[in-house]
N, C-alpha and C positions, 0 to 999 in steps of 0.2 A: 131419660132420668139421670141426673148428674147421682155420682156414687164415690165418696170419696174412699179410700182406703186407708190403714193408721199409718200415723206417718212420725215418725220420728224426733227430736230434735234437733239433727239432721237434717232434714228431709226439708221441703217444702211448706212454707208458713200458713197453717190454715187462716180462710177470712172467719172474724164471730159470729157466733149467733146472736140477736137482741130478744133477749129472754124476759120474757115479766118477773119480775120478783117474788121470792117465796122461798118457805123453808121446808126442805123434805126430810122424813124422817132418816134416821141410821141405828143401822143395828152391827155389832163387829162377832164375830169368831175368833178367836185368837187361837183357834185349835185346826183350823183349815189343812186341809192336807192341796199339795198340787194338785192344776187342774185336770191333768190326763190320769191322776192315782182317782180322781172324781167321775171319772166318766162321762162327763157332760155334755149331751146331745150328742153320744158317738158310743162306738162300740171298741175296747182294746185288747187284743191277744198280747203274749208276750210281756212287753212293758215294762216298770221302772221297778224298785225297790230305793227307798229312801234312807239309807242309814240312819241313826238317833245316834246327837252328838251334840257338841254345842253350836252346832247350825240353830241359826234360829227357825221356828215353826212357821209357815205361810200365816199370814192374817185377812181372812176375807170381810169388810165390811160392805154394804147392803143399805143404798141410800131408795126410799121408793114418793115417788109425787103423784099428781095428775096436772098436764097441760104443760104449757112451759113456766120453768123456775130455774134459778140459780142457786147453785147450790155452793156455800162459800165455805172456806176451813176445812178442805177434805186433803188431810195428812198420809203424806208416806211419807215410812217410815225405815223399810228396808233397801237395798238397793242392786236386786236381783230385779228380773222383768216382772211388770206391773200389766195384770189384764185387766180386763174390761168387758163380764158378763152382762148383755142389753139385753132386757123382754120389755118391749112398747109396743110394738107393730113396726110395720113396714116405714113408716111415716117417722119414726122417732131422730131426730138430729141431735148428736153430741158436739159440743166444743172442749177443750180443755187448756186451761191458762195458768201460766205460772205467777209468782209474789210478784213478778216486774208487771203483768199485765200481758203479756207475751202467749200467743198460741201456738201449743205446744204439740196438741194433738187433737185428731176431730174426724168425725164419722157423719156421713149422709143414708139415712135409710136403712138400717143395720139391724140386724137381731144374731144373737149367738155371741162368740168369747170372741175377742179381738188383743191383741199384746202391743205393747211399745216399750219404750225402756227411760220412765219418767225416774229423776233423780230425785232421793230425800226434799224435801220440802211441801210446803203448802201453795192447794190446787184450788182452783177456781170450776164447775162444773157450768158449762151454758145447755138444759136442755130446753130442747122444742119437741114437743109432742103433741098430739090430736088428744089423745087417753091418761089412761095411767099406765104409771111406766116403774120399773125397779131397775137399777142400774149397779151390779157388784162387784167392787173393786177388791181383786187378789191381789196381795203383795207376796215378791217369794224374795228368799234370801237368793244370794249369789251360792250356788251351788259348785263343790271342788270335785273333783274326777273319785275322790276317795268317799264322796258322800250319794255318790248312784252305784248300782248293778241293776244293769239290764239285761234282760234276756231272749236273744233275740232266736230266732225274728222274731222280729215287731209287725203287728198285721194292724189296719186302725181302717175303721166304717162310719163313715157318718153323714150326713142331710143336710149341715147348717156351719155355721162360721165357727172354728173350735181352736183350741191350742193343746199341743199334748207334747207331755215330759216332765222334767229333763230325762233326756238320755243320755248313757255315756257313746261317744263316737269316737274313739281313740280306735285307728286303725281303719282299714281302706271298708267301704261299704256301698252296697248298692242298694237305690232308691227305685220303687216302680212306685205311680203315681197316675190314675186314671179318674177320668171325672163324667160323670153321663151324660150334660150339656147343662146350659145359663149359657146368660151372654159375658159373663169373664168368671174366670175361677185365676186365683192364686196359691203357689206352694213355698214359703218362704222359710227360712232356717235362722233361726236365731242364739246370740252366744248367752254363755251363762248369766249377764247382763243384762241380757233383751235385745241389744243391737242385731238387724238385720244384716246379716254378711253375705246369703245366698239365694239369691230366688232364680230356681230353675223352670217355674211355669208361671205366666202372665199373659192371660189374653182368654178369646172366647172359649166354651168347649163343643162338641164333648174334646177330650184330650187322653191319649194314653204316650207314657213316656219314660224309659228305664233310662237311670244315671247310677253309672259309678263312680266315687272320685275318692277322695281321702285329705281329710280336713286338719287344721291344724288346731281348730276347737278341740275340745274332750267332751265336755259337756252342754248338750244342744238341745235346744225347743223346736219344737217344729209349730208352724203355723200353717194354716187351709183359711181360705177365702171362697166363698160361694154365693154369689145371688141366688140360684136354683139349682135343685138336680142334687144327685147321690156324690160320692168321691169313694175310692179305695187310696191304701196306701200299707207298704209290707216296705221293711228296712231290714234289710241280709247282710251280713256280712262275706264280704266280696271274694 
């Protein structure tokens, strides 16, 4: 089974999908809170506090179809990282393309929260599904070291593909990171932007694996990749 993972702007050019045409509905929140203060598909100890200030509020919109459709004029707005909540089944294929036509980011087979770090502007959605499908797009602001308190440790449980944060990582810390098997798990670290800058786990599992380092981020997203099987993860300061 081909499986892609997100990929950045950056990164490697996803090929499109050729999607039938149609329009899916959307719904927005403007009152969203991050996705690990959400809990979604995971369990968090510890974890974030989000100061109230003139950060702007996360915004989640909420596009849902059946079968494959495109879905055009899907805006962001902020320019903090941008996920991408997938419930379709197993089956469901994402593309995503920018104003020029360009693929920008794109998922094979996927259910659970995925991140990348798409820039303001207007998106293009190519989905392929069997079903129906809901697909919800969090935008979060860029987050400053003075708008998290975290309390660590941070302990994090979950089954499924998730993103959790921001945290603040100012100062040296150590990562332990276990996964109970699938045939790849990923652990990837991302800056207050969404940019990938650290992945210390890629490949099959199960996996257990303790890392200390000390970053020159402050404030950091963590990302988990899983086709199957459980994940732990506890962030200590070192």
């Amino acid at each position: 089974m081909n499986r892609r993972q997100w990929l950045s702007r950056g990164g490697l050019v996803v090929a499109g999908l050729v999607g039938a045409s149609g329009i899916a509905s959307a719904t927005t929140d403007p009152t969203a809170r991050p996705p690990a203060e959400r809990g979604l598909r995971g369990h968090v100890t510890g974890g974030t506090t989000v100061r109230s200030g003139d950060t702007p509020a996360p915004v989640r919109t909420t596009y849902s179809g059946s079968g494959s459709e495109t879905v055009d004029g899907v805006e962001v707005n902020l320019d903090g990282p941008t996920a991408f909540l997938i419930d379709g089944g197993a089956d469901l294929d994402l593309d995503v393309f920018d104003a020029t036509g360009a693929a920008v980011a794109g998922i094979d087979n996927w259910a659970g929260l995925g991140v990348t770090d798409l820039d303001p502007g207007t998106y293009r959605l190519e989905v392929a599904a069997a079903g129906e499908w809901t697909i919800t797009l969090v935008e979060t602001p860029v987050y400053e070291a003075d708008d998290v308190a975290t309390a660590f440790p941070v302990g994090i449980e979950g089954s499924s593909s998730n993103v959790y944060g921001p945290f603040d990582f100012s100062g040296e810390r150590s990562l332990t990171y276990s996964a109970s098997g699938g045939e790849r798990t990923v652990l990837s670290l991302q800056t207050a932007s969404g940019e990938t800058f650290f992945t210390p786990v890629n490949g099959p599992g199960p996996v257990e694996t303790t890392i200390e380092f000390d970053v020159a981020e402050e404030v950091v997203w963590v990302s988990v990749f899983v086709v199957s099987g459980e994940y732990s993860l506890s962030i200590v300061a070192a």
